[in-house]
TIRO-745698 format. One record per residue (C-alpha): chain; x, y, z. Coordinates in steps of 0.001 Angstrom, whole numbers, padded with zeros to 6 digits. Example, Ala and Ser with C-alpha at 12.3 -4.5 7.8 and 13.67 -1.06 7.14 Angstrom:
residues 2
 unit       x       y       z
    A  012300 -004500  007800
    A  013670 -001060  007140
END
This chain:
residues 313
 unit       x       y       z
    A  000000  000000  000000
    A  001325  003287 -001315
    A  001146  006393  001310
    A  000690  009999 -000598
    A  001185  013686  000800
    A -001050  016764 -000600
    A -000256  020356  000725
    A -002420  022751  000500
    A -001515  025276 -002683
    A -002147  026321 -006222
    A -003302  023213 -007739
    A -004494  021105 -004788
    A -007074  023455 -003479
    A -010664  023541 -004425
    A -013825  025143 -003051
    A -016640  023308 -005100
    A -017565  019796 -005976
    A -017615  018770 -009432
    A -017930  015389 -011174
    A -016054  017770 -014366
    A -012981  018574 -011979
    A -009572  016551 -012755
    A -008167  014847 -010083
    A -005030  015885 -008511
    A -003648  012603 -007664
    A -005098  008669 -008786
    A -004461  006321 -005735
    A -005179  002318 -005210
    A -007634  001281 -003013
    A -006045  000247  000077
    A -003080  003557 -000473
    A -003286  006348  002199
    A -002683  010399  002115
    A -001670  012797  004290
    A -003562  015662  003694
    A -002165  019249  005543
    A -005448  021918  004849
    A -005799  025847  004967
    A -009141  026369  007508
    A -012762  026240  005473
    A -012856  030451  004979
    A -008751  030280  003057
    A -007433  032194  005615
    A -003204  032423  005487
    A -003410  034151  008903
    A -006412  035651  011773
    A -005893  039650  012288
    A -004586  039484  016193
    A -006559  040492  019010
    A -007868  042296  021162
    A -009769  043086  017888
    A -009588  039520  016184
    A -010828  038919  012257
    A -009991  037649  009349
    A -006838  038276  008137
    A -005735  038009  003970
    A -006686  034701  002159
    A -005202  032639  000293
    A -004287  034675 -003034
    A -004631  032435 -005950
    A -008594  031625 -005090
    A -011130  031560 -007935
    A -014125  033764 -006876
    A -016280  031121 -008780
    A -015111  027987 -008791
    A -013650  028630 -005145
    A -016817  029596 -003799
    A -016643  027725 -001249
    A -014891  025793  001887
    A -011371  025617  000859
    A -010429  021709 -000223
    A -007676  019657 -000845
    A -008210  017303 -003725
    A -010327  015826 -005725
    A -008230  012364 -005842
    A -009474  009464 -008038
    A -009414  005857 -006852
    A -008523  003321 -009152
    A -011527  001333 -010036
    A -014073  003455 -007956
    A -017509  003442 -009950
    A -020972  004449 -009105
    A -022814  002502 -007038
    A -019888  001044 -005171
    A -019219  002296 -001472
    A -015720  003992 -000709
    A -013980  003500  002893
    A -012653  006219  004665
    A -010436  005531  007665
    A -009677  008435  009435
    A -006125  007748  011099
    A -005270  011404  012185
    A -006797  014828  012602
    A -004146  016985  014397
    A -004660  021088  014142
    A -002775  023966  013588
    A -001503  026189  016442
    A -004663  028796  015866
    A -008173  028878  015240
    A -010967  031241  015084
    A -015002  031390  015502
    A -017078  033692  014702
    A -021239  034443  015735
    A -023565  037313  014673
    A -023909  040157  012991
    A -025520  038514  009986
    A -029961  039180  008753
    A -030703  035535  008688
    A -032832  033422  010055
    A -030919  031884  012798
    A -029043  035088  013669
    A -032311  036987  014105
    A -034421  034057  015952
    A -031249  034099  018671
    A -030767  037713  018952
    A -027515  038762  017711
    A -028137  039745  014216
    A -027530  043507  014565
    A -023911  044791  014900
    A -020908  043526  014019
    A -019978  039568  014102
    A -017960  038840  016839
    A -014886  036833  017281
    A -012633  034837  018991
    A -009463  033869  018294
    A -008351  030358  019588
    A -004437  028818  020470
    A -004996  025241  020090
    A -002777  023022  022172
    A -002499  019609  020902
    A -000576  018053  023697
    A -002893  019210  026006
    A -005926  019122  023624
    A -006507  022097  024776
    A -007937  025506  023100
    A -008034  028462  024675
    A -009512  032020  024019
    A -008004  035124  023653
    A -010260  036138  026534
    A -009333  033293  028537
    A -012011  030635  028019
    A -011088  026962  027626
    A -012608  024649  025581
    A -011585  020120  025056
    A -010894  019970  021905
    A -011787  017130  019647
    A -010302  017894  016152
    A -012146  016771  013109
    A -012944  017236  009236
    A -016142  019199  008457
    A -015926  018491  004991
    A -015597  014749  003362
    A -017020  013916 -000234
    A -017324  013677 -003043
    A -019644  015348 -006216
    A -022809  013749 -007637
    A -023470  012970 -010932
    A -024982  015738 -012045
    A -023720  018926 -014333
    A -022175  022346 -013045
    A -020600  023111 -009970
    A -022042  022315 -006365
    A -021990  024454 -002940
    A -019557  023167 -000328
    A -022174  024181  002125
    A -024915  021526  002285
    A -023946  017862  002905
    A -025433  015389  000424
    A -025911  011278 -000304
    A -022165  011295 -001260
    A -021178  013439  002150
    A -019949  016981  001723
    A -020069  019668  004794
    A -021341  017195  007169
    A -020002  018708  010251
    A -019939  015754  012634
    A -017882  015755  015925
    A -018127  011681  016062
    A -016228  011439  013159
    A -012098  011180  015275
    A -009527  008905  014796
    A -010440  005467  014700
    A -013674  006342  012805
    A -014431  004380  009422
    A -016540  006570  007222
    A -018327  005099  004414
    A -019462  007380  001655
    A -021640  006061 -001711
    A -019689  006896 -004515
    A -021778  008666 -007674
    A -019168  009430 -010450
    A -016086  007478 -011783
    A -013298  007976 -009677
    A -015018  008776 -006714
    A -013136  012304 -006806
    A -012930  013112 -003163
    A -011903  016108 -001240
    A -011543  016894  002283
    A -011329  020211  003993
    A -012618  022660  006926
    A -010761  021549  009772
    A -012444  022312  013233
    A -010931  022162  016620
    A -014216  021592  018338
    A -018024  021532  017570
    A -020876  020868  019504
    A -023765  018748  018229
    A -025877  021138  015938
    A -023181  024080  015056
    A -025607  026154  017180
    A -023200  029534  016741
    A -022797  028757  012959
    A -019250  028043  013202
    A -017404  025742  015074
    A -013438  026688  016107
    A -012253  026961  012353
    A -008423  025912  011969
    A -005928  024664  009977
    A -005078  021130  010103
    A -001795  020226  010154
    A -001944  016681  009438
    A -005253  014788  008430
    A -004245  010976  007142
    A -006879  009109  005261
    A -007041  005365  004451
    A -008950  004720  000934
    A -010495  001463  000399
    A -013519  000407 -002390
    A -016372 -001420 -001352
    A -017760 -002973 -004363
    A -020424 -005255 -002972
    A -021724 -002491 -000561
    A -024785 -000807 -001363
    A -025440  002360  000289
    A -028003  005477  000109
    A -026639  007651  002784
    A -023236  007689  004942
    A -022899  005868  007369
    A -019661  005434  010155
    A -018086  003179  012406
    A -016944  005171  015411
    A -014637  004396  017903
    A -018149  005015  020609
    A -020876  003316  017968
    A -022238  003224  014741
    A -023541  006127  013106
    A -026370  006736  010056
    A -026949  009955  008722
    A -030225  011716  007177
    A -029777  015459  005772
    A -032683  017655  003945
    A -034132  021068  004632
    A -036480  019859  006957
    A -035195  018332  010139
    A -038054  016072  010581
    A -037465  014724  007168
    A -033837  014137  007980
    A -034143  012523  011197
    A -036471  009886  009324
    A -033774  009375  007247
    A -031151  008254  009461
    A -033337  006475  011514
    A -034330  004140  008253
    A -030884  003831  008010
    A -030205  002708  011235
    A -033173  000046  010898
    A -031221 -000695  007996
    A -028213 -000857  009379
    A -029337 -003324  012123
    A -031468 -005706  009642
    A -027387 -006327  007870
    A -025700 -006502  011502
    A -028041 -008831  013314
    A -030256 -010291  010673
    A -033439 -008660  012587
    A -036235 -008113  010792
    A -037208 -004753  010317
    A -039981 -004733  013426
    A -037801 -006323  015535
    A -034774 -003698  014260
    A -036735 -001161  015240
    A -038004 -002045  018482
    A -034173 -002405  019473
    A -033300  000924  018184
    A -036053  002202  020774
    A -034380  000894  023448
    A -030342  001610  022196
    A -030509  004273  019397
    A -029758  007912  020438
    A -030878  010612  017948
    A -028744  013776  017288
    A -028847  016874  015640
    A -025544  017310  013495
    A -025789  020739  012527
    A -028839  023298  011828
    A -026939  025581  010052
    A -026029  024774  006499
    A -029076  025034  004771
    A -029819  021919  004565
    A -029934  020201  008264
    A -028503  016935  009663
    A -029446  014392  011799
    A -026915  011233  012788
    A -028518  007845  014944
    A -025896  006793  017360
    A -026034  003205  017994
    A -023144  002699  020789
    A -020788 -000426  020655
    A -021756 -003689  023033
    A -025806 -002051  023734
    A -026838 -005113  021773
    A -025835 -008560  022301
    A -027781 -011758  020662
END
């Protein structure tokens, strides 16, 4: 198995899925990459407090096709075709030294149902610790951290190119805090290749996003295991967790997304435990928790947490 490196610069960085783009590197099933990423917003650098912001971006971004989060990728896996299932092992997620977050200021919806649409947005700036996994405000507050990806997909077949912002079938801007080291995502594939990115590291995150942005940072290292699953079906993402299984539902309407994963849970228990689906669902009753991921991307997601060892038969 062949281990690759992509850094993030003029060539490797994206900020909008495409089935159309070229891939910047072809890998085997099997081969890992060590990805390092600029944060989601392309920032080289946060202005410093006591006033914190964003500082310059990136220079070489396209204002069209880099809409978006800021990506490394797409790569291409030999042999990857739609309708197959690709593998994502996540091996590493370790941050930059800095991060930033940001709430307010904005006429939206969620900004003017919690009150702090008027003004100016205000920020924080963040030193992340990662021997202490540990970030701390530039007014002093502390926060665990539990680094992860925000963004890991791939396009679908369809023409033009597609917002970073709203997690899809084929993942995207799913913004889950379960998915850490030791976590095997598994993502259906919709165009040859596969052609997946990664991008918009964050520090920490509570379930739902509630402040619209979670610590944003640079990643320093993020190392990905690829493997094709030919003879796995899926509709959704689901994940293997290091604390449980997860299955994920996203759509504009929460309600419709938390139906969603919870299908795929039922689902997900029929293939585990040969239940039938009745049965399947009376155990998730009793074991399933159900989570908001995030509310805040447009379109909303909902994960089902089954944890390891609550059912034994």
């Amino acid at each position: 198995m062949t281990k690759h490196t992509i850094l993030p610069q003029s060539g490797t960085l994206h900020g909008s899925f495409s089935r159309d783009n070229e891939p910047i590197l072809t890998i085997q099933s099997g081969d890992s990459v060590s990805y390092s990423t600029l944060d989601g917003d392309w920032l080289k650098e946060l202005k410093p407090a006591p006033n914190p912001g964003h500082g310059p971006e990136f220079e070489l971004r396209d204002p069209i096709r880099d809409a978006g989060h800021a990506m490394c990728g797409p790569i291409a896996i030999e042999g990857a075709m739609p309708g197959m299932t690709l593998a994502v092992r996540i091996n590493e997620n370790r941050p930059a030294s800095w991060g930033w977050s940001r709430v307010g200021g904005r006429q939206t919806e969620h900004d003017l149902r919690l009150g702090v649409s008027e003004g100016e947005p205000y920020y924080l700036s963040w030193e992340l610790n990662n021997e202490r996994m540990l970030a701390t405000s530039h007014l002093g507050h502390s926060v665990r951290m539990q680094p992860f990806m925000g963004v890991l997909g791939m396009p679908p077949d369809e023409p033009g190119l597609h917002s970073t912002h709203p997690p899809r079938f084929c993942g995207g801007n799913m913004d889950c805090k379960e998915l850490v080291p030791g976590t095997t995502l598994y993502l259906p594939i919709a165009v040859k290749g596969g052609l997946f990115s990664v991008g918009d590291g964050h520090a920490a995150q509570g379930d739902g996003e509630v402040g619209s942005t979670a610590i944003e940072c640079p990643m320093d290292k993020v190392d990905l295991t690829f493997t094709l699953l030919p003879d796995m079906k899926l509709a959704m993402p689901r994940a293997n967790t290091p604390a449980g299984w997860l299955t994920f539902g996203f759509h504009e309407d929460l309600k419709e997304a938390t139906y969603t994963a919870l299908n795929g849970m039922v689902d997900l228990l029929q293939e585990v435990f040969g239940f039938h689906r009745k049965e399947a669902l009376a155990l998730c009753s009793y074991t399933v928790d159900l989570r908001i991921t995030q509310i805040v991307n447009g379109v909303c997601g909902v994960h089902a947490v089954l944890p390891h060892g609550s059912i034994r038969c």
